[in-house]
Backbone of each chain as ProteinMPNN parsed JSONL, in Angstrom:
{"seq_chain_A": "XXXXXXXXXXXXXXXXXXXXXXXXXXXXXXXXXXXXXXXXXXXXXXXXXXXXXXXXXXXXXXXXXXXXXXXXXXXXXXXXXXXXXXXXXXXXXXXXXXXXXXXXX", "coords_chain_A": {"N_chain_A": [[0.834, -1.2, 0.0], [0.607, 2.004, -1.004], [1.332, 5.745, -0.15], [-0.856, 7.137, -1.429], [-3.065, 5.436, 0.502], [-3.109, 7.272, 2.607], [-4.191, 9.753, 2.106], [-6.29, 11.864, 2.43], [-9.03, 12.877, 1.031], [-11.262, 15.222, -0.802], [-14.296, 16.776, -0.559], [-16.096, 17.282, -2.598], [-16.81, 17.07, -6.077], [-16.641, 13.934, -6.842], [-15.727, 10.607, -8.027], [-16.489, 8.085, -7.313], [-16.142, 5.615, -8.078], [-16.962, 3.192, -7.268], [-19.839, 2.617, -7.62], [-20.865, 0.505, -9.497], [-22.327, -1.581, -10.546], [-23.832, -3.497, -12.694], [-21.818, -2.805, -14.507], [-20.055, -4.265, -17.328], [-17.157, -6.869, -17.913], [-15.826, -7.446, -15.546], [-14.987, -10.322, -14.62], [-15.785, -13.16, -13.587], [-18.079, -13.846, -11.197], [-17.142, -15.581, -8.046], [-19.134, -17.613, -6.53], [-18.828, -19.847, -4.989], [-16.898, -19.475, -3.579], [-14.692, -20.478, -0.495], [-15.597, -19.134, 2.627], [-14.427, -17.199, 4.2], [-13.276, -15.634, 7.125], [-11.149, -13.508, 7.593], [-8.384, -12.93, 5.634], [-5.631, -12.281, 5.888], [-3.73, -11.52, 9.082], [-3.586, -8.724, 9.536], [-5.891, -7.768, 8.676], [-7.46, -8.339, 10.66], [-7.152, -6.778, 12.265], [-8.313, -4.183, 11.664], [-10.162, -4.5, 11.021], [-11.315, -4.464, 13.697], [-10.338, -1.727, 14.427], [-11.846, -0.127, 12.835], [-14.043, -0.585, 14.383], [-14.149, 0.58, 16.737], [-13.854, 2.966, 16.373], [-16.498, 3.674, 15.565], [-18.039, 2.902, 17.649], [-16.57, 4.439, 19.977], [-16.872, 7.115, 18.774], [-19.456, 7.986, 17.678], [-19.662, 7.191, 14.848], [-21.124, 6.835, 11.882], [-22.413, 4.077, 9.806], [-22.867, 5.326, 7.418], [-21.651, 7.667, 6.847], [-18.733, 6.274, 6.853], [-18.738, 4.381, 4.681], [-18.756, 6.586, 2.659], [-16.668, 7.527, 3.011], [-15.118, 5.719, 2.061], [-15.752, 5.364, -0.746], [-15.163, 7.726, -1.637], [-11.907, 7.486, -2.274], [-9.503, 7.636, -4.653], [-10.434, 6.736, -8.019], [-8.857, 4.388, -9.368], [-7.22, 4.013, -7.322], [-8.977, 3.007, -5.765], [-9.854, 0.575, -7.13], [-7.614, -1.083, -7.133], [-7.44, -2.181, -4.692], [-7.97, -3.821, -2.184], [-10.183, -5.48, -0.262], [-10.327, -4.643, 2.707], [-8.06, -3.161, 2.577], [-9.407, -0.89, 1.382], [-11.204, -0.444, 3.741], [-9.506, 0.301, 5.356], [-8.085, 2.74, 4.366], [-10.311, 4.508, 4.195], [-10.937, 4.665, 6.962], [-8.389, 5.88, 7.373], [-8.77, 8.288, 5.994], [-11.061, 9.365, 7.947], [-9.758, 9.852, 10.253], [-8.079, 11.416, 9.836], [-9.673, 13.692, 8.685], [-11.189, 13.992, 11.051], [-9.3, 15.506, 12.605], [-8.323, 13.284, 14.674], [-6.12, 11.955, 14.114], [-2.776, 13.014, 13.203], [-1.374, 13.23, 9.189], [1.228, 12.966, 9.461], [1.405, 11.273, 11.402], [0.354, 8.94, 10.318], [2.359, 8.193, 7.811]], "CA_chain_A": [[0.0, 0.0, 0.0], [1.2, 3.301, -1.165], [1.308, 6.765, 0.543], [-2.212, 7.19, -1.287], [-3.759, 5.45, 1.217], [-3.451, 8.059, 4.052], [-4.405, 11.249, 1.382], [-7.865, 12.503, 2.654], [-9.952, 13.129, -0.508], [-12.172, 16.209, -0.493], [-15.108, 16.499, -0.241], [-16.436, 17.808, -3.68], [-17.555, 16.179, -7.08], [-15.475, 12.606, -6.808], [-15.754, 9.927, -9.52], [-17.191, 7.044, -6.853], [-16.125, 4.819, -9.197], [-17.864, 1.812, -6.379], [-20.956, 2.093, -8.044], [-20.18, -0.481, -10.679], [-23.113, -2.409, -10.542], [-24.416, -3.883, -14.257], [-21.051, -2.551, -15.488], [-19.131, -5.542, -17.497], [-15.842, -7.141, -18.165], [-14.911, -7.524, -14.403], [-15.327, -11.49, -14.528], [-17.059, -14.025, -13.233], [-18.206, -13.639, -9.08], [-17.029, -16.848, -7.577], [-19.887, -17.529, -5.615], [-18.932, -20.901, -4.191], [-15.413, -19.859, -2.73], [-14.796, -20.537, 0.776], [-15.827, -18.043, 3.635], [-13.116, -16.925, 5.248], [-13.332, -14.236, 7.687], [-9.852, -12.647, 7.527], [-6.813, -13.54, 4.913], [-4.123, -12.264, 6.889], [-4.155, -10.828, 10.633], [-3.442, -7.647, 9.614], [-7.069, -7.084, 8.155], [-8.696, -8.117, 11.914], [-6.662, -5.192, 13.125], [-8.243, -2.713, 10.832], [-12.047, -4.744, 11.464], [-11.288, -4.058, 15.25], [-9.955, -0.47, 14.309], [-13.192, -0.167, 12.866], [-15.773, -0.988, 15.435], [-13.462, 1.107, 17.925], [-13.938, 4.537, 16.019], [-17.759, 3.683, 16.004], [-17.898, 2.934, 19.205], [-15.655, 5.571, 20.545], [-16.694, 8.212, 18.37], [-21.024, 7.634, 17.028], [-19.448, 7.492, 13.578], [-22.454, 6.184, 10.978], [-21.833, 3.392, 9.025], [-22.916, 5.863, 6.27], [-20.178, 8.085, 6.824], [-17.826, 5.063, 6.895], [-19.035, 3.865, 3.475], [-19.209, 7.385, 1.725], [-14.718, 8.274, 2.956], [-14.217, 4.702, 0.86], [-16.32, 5.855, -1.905], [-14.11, 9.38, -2.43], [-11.262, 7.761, -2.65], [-9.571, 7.859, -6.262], [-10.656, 5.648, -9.152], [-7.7, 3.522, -9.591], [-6.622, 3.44, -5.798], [-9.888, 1.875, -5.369], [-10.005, -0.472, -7.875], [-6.318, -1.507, -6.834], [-7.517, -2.39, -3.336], [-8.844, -5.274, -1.759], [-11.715, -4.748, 0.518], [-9.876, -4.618, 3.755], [-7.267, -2.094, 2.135], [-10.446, -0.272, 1.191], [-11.577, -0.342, 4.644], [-8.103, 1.249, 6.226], [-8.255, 4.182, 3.634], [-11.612, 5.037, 5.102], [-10.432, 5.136, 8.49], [-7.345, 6.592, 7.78], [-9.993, 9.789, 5.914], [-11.694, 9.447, 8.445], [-9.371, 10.146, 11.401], [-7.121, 12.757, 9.806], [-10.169, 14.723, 8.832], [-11.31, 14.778, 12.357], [-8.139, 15.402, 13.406], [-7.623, 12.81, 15.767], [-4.176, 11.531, 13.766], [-2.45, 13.92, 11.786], [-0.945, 12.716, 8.291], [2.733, 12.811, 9.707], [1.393, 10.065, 12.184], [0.043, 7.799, 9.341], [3.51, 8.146, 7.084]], "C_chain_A": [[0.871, 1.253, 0.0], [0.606, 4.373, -0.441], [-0.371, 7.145, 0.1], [-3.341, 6.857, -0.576], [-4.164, 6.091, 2.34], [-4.164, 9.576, 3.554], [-6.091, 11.314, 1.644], [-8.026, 12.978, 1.319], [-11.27, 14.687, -0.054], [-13.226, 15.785, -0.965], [-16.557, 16.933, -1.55], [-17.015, 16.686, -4.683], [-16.438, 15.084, -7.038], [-15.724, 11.812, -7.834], [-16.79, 9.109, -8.342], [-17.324, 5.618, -7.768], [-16.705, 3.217, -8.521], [-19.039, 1.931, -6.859], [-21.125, 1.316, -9.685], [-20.839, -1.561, -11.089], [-23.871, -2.565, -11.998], [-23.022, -3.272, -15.121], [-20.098, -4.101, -15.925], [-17.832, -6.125, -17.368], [-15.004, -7.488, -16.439], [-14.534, -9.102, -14.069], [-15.61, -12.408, -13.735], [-16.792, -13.469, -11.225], [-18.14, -15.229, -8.964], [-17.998, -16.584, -6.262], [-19.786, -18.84, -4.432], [-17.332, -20.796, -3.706], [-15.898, -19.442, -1.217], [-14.962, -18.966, 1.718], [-15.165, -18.251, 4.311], [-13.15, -15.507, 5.974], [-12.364, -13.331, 7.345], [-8.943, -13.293, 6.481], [-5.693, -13.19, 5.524], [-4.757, -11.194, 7.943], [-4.289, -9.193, 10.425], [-5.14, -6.706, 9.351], [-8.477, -7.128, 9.68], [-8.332, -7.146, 12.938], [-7.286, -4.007, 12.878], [-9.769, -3.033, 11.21], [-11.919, -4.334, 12.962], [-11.275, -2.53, 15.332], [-11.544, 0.419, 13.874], [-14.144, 0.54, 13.537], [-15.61, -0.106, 16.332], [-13.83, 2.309, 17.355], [-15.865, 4.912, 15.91], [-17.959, 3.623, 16.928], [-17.965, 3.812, 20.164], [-16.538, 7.212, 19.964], [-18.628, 8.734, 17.531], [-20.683, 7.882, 15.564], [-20.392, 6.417, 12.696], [-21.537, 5.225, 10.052], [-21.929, 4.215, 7.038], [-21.432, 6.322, 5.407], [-18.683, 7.18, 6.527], [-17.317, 4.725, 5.234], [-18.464, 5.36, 2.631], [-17.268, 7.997, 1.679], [-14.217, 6.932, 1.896], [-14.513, 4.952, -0.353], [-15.572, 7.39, -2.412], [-12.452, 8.722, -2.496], [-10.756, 7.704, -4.255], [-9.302, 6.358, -6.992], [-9.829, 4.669, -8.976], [-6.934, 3.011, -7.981], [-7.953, 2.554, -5.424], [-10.137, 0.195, -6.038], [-9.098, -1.495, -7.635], [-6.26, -2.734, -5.702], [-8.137, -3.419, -2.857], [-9.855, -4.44, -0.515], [-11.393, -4.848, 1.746], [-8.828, -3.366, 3.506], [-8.057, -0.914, 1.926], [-10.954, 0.704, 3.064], [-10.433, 0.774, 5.957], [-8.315, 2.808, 5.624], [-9.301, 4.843, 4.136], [-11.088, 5.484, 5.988], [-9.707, 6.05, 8.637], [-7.976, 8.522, 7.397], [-10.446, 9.663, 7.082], [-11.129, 10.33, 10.011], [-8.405, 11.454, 11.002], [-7.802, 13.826, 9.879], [-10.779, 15.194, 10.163], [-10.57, 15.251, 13.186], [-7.697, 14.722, 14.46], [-6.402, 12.114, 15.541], [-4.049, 12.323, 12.761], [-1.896, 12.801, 10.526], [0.542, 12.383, 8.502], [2.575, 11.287, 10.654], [1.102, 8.572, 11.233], [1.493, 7.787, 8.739], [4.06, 7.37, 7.344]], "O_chain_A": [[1.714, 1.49, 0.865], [-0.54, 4.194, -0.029], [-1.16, 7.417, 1.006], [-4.403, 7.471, -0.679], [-5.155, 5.804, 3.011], [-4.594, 10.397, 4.364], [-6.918, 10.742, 0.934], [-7.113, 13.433, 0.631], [-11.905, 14.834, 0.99], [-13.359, 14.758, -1.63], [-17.757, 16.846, -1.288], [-17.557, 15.649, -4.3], [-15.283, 15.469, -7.224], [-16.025, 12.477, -8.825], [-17.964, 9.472, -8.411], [-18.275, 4.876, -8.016], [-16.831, 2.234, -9.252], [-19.656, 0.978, -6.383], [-21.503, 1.815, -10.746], [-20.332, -2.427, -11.803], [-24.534, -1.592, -12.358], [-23.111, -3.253, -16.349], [-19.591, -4.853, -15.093], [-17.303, -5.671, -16.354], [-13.802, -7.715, -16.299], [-13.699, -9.202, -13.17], [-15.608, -11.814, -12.656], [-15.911, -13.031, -10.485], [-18.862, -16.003, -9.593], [-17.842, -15.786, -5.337], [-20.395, -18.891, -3.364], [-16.636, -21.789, -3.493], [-16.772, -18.691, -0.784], [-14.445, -17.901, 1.38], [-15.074, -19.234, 5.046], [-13.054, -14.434, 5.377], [-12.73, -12.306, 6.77], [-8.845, -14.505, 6.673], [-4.77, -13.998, 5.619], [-5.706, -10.416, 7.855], [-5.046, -8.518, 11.122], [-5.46, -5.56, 9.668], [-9.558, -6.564, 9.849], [-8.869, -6.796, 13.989], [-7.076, -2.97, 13.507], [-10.537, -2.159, 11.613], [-12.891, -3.643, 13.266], [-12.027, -1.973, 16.131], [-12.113, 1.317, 14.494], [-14.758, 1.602, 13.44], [-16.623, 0.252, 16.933], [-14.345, 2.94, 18.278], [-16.399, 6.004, 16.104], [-18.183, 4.753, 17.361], [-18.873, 4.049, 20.961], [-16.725, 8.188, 20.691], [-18.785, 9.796, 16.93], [-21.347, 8.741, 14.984], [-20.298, 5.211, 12.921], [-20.388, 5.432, 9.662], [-21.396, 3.879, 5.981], [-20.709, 5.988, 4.468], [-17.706, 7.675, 5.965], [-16.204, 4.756, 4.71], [-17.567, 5.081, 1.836], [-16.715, 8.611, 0.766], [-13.254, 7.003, 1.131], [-13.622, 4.807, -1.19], [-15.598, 7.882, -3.54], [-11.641, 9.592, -2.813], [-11.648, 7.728, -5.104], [-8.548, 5.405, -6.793], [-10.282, 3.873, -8.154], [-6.33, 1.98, -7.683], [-7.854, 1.485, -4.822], [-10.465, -0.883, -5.541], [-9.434, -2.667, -7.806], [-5.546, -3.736, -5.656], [-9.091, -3.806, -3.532], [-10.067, -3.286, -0.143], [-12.391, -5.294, 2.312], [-8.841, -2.527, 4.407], [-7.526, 0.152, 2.24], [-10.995, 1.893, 3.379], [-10.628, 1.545, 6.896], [-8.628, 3.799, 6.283], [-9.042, 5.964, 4.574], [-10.703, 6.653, 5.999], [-9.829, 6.937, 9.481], [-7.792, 9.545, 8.058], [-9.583, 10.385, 7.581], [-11.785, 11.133, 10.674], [-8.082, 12.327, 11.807], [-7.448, 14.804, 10.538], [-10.913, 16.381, 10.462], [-10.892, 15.47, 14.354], [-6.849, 15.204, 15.21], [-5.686, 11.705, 16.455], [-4.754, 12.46, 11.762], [-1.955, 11.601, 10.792], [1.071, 11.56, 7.755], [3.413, 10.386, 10.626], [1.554, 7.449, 11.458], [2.093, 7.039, 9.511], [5.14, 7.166, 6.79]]}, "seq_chain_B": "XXXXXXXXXXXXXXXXXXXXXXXXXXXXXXXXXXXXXXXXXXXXXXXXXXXXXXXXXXXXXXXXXXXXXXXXXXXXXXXXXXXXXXXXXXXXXXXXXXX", "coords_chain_B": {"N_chain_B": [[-46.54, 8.305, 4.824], [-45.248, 7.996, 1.58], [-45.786, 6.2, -0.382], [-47.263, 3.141, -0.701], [-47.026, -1.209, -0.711], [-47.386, -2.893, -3.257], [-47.842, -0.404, -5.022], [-46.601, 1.221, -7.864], [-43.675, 2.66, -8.477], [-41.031, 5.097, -9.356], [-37.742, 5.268, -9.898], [-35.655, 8.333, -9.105], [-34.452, 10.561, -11.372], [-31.695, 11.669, -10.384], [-28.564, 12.525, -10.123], [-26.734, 12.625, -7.847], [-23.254, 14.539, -6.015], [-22.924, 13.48, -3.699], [-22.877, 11.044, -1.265], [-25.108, 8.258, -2.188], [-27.444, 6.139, -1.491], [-28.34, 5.042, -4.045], [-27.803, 2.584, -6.848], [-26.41, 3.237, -9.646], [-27.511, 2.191, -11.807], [-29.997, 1.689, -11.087], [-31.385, 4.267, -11.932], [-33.71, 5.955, -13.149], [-35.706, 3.963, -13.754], [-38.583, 1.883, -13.432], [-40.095, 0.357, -11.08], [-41.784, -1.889, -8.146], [-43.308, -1.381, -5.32], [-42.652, -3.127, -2.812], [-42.581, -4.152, 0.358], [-42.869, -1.962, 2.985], [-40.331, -0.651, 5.119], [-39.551, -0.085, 7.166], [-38.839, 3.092, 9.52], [-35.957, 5.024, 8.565], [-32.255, 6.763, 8.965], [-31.855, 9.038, 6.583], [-29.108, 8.251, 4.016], [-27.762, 10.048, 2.582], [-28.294, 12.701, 3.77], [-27.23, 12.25, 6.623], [-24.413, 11.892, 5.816], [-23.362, 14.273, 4.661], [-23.981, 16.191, 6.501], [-22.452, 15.631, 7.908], [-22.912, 13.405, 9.935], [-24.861, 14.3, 11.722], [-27.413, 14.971, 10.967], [-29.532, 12.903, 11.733], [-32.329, 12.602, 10.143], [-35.142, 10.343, 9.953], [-36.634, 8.859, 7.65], [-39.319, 6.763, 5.483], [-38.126, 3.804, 4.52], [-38.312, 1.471, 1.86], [-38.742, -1.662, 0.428], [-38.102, -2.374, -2.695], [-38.718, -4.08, -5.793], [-37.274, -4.748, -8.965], [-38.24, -5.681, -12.442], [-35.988, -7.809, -14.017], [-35.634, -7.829, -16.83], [-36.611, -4.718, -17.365], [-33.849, -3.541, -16.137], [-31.598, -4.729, -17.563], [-32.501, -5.198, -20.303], [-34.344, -6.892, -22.806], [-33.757, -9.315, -23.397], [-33.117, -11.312, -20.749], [-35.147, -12.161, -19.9], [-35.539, -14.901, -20.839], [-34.511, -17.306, -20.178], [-33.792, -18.549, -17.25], [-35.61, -17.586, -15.906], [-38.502, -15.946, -14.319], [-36.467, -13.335, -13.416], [-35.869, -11.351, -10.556], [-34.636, -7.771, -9.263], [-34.067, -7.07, -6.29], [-34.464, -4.31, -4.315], [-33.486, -1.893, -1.491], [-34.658, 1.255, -0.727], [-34.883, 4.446, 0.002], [-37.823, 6.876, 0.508], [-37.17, 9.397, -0.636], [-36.2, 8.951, -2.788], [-37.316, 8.223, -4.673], [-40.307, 8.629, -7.501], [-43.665, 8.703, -8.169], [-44.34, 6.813, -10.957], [-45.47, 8.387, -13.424], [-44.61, 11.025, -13.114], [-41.726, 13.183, -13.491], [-38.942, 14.235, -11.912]], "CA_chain_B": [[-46.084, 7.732, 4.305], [-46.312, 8.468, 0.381], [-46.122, 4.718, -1.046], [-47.484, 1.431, -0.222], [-47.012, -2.171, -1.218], [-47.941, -2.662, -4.911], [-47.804, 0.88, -5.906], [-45.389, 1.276, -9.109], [-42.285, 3.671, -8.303], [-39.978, 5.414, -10.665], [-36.502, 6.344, -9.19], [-35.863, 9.683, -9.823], [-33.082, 10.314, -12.525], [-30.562, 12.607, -10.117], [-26.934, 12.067, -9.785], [-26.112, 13.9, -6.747], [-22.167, 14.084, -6.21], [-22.616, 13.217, -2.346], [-22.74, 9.601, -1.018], [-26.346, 8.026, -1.885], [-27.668, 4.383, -1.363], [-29.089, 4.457, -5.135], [-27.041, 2.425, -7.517], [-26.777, 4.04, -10.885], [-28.284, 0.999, -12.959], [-31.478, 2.226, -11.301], [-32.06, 5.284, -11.967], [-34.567, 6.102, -14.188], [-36.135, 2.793, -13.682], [-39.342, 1.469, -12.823], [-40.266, -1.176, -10.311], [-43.184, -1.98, -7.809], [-42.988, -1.218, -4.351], [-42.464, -4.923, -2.358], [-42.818, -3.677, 1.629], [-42.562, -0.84, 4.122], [-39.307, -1.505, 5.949], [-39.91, 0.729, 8.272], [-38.075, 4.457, 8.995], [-34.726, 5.235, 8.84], [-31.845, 7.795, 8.603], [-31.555, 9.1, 5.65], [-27.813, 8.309, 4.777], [-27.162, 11.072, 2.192], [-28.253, 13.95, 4.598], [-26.109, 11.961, 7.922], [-23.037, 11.922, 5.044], [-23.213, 15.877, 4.237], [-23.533, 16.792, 7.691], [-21.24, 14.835, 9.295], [-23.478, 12.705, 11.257], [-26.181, 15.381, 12.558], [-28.727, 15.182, 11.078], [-30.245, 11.662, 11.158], [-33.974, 12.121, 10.435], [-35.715, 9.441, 9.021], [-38.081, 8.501, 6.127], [-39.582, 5.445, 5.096], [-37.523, 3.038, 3.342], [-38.968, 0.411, 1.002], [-38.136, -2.892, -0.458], [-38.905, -2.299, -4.366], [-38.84, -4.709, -7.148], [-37.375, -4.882, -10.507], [-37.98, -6.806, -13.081], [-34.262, -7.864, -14.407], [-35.479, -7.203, -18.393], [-36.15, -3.149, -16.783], [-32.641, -3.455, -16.253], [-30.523, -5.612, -18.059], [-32.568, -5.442, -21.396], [-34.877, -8.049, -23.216], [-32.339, -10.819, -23.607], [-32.745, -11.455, -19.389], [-36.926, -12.9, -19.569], [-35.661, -16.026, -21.716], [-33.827, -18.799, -19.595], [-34.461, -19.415, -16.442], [-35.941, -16.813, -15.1], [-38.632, -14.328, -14.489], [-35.553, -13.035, -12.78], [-36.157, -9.502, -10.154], [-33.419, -7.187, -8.846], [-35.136, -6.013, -4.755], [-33.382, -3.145, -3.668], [-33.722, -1.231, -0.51], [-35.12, 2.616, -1.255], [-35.691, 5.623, 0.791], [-39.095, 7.517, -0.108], [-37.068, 10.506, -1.347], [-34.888, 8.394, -3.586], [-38.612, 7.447, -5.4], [-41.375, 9.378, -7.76], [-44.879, 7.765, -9.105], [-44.064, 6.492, -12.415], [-45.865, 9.367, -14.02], [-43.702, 11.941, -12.331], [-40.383, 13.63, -14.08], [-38.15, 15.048, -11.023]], "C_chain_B": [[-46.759, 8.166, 2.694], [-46.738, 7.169, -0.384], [-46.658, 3.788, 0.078], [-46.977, 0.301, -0.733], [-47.868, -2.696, -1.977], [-48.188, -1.788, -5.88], [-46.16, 0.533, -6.56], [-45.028, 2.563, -8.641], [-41.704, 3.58, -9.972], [-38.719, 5.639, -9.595], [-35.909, 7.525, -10.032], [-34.104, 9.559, -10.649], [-31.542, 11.407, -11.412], [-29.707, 11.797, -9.869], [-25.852, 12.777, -9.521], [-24.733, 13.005, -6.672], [-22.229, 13.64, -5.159], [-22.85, 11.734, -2.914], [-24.145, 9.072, -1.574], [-26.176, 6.995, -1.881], [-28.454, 4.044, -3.029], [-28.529, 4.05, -6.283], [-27.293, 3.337, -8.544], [-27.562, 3.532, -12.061], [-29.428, 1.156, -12.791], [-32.28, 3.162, -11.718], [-32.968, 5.097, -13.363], [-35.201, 5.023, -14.585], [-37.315, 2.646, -13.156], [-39.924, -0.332, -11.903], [-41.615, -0.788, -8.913], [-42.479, -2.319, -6.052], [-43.502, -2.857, -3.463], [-42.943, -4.755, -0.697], [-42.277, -2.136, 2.213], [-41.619, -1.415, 5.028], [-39.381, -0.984, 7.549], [-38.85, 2.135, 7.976], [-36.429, 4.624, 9.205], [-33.725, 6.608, 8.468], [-31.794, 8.036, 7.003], [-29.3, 8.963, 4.708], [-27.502, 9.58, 3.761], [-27.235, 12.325, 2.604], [-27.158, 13.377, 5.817], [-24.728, 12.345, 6.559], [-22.997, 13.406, 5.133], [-23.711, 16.753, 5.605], [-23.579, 16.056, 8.856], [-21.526, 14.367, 9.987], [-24.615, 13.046, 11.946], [-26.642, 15.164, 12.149], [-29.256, 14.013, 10.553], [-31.55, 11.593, 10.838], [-34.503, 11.328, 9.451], [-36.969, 9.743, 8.174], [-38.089, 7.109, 5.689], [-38.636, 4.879, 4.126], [-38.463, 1.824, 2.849], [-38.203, -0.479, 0.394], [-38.902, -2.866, -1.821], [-37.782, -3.477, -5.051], [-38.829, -4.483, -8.206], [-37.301, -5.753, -11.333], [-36.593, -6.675, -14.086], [-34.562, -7.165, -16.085], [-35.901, -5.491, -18.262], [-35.143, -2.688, -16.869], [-31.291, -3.529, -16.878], [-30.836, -5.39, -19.72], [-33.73, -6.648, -21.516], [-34.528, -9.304, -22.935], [-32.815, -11.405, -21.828], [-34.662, -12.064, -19.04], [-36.847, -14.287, -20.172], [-35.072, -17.094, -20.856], [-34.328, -19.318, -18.007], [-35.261, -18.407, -15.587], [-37.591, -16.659, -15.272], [-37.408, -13.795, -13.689], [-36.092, -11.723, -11.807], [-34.871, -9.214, -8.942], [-34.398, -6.468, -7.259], [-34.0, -5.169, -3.931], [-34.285, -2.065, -2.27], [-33.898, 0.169, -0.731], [-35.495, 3.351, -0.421], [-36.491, 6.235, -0.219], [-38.154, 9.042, -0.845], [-36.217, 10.258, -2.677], [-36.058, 8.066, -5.344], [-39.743, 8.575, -5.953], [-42.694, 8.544, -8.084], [-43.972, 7.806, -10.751], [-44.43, 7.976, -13.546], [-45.399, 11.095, -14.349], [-42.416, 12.017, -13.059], [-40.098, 14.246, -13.137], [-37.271, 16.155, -12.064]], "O_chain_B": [[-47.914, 8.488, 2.415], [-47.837, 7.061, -0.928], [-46.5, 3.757, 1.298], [-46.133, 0.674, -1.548], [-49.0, -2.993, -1.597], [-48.556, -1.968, -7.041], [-45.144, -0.016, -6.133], [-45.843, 3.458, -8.418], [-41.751, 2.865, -10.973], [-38.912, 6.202, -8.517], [-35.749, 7.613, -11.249], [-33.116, 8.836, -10.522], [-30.501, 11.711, -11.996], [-29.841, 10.633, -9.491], [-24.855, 13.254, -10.062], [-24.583, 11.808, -6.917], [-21.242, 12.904, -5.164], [-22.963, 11.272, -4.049], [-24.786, 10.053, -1.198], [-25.077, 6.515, -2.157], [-29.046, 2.982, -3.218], [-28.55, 4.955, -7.118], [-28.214, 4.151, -8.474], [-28.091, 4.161, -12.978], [-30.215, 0.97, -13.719], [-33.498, 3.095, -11.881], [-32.862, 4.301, -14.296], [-35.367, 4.934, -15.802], [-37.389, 3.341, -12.143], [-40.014, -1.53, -12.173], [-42.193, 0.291, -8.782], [-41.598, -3.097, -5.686], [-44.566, -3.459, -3.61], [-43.946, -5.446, -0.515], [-41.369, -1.442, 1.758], [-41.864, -2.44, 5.663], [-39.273, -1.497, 8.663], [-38.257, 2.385, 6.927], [-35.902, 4.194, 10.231], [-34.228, 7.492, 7.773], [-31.685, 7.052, 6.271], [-28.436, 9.754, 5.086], [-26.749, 10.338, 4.373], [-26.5, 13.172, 2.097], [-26.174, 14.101, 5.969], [-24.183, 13.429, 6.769], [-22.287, 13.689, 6.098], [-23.757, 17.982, 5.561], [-24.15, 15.876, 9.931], [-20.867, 14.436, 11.025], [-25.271, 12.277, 12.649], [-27.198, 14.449, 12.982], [-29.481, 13.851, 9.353], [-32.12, 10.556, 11.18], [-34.367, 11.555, 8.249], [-37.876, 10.574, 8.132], [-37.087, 6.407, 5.547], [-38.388, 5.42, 3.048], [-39.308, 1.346, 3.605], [-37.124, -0.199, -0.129], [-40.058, -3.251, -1.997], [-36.575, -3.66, -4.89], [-39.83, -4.08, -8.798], [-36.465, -6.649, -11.223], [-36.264, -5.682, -14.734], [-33.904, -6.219, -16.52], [-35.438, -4.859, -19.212], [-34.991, -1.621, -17.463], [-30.297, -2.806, -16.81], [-29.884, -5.366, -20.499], [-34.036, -7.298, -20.515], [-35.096, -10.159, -22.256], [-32.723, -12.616, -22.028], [-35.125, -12.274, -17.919], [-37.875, -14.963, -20.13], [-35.597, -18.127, -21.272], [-35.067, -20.266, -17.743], [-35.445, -18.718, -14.41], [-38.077, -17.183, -16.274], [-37.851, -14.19, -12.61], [-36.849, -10.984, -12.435], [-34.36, -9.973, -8.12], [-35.212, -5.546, -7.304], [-33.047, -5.439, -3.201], [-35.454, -1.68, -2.272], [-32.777, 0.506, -1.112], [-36.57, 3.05, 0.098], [-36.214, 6.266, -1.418], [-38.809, 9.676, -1.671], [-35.709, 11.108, -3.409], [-35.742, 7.829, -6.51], [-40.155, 9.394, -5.131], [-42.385, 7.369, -8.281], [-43.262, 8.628, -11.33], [-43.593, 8.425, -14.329], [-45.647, 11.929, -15.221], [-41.903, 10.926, -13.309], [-40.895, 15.177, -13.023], [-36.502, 16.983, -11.576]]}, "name": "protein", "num_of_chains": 2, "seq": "XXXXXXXXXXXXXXXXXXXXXXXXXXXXXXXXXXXXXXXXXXXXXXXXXXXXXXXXXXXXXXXXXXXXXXXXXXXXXXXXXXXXXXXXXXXXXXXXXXXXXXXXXXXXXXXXXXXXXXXXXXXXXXXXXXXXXXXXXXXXXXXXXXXXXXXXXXXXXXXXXXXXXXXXXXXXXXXXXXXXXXXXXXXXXXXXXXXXXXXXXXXX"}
């Protein structure tokens, strides 16, 4: 994961390139692979990290959803859905200022 | 409440830049209202201010039929196929209705 993941996204016209639904060519949805909660530990750090800023802080799952949705086109697409989930957070906490960007680096 | 269950919806054609819950494959689509889910926040007013202002409005479970969506081609194999999506009342016009 590159330095793009800590860059807060404003808050303006964004692409949202997550609404991708009926668009083609992405191929097939494996619907019969195994359910696996986590692939590596690092991603039940970031589901814990999570639950803790809701928790802690009455942050909406809206809000949550709408800092992964600004970030940019290609960093999203890049990302797995736990990588997804950090970038959020990490918008999420710089813009409230409770970690600056020097602390993420 | 402005719908019920079996009234025909349109979703309205906007494509606000904030967050919304309304894919884009729907818009401008018609489908038939399925239940009253009951009320909830709205999430594209909580998104655009920051959490404050949760007030709710009915959401609905609407029904589309997949050839609405997809095209013709999608009523022939095994289907009737239908796409049920979750809808807040402001997300929704009567069919008859141009927003």
């Amino acid at each position: 994961m590159g330095a793009s993941v800590v860059r807060p996204q404003h808050r303006g016209v964004v692409v949202r390139i997550n609404d991708v639904g009926g668009l083609q060519g992405f191929g097939p949805i494996e619907v019969d692979e195994p359910e696996e909660q986590f692939h590596y530990e690092w991603e039940s750090r970031v589901f814990a990290m999570a639950r803790t800023l809701r928790d802690s802080t009455g942050l909406t799952l809206d809000e949550f959803r709408d800092a992964i949705e600004r970030m940019p086109p290609a960093d999203y697409l890049n990302s797995s859905y736990y990588e997804r989930w950090l970038t959020g957070l990490c918008t999420l906490l710089t813009e409230r200022g409770l970690v600056s960007p020097e602390e993420l680096a | 409440m402005r719908f019920s269950a079996g009234d025909s919806v349109r979703v309205r054609l906007d494509d606000p830049v904030h967050h919304t819950r309304v894919p884009r494959y729907l818009r401008g689509r018609r489908g038939v209202v399925a239940e009253y889910q009951g009320d909830y926040p709205l999430p594209d007013t909580v998104v655009l201010t920051n959490g404050a202002d949760r007030t709710t409005q009915p959401l609905y479970g609407v029904r589309f039929r997949a050839e609405e969506l997809w095209g013709p081609g999608q009523a022939t194999t095994e289907g009737p196929f239908e796409v049920w999506v979750d809808l807040w009342e402001s997300y929704l016009e009567p069919p008859g209705e141009r927003s």
